[in-house]
C-alpha positions, -999 to 999 in steps of 0.1 A, spaced: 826 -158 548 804 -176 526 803 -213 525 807 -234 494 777 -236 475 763 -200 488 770 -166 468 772 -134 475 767 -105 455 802 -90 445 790 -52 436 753 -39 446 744 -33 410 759 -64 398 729 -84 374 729 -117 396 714 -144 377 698 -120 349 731 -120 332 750 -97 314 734 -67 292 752 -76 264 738 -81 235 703 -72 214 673 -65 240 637 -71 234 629 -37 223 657 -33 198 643 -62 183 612 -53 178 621 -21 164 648 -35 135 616 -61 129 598 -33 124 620 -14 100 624 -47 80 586 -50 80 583 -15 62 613 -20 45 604 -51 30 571 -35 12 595 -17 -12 623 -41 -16 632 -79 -8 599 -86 4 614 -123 3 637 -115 31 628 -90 49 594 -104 61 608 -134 72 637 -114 92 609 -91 103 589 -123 120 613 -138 138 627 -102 154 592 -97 162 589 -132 176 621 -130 196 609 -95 213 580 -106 222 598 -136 240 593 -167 212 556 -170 226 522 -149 212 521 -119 237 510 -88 219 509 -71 250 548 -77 255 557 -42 231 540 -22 202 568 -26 176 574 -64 184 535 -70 174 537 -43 146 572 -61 135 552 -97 136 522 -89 117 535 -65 92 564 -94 87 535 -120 78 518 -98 56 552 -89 35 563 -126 38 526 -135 20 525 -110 -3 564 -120 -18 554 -155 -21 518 -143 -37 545 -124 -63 569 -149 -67 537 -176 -72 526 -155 -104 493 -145 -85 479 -115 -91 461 -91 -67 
């Protein structure tokens, strides 16, 4: 019997302290910051980019690590490029 203050594990498989699997993972992130990055070439440019950066930067772990995953750094940079561009447009600037 354990003593207070000690746990056991309840199942073999059980997550311990990793938590549940609930929820968005890294790579699903960096794949719908992806799709928003492309996405937001064509339309909302506004929006999309800035959604695409921060799915990007929350794959990737909310610190610079391109070699975390391929679509969280493709989500990142493509996001800053769109999120530049929109605010070039909306500025009047022309390419």
């Amino acid at each position: 019997m354990a003593s207070f203050g000690q746990r056991t594990r309840g199942y073999p498989r059980s997550r311990g302290r990793t938590g549940p699997r609930s929820g968005l993972d890294r790579d699903t992130l960096g794949i719908v910051g992806t799709i928003c990055a492309v996405a937001g070439f064509f339309a909302l440019g506004i929006v999309l980019g800035p959604v695409a950066l921060v799915c990007g930067w929350f794959s990737m772990g909310r610190a610079w690590n391109p070699r975390s995953s391929v679509p969280a750094l493709v989500a990142v940079v493509l996001g800053a490029i769109d999120t530049l561009l929109a605010l070039l447009f909306l500025g009047g600037v022309s390419l």
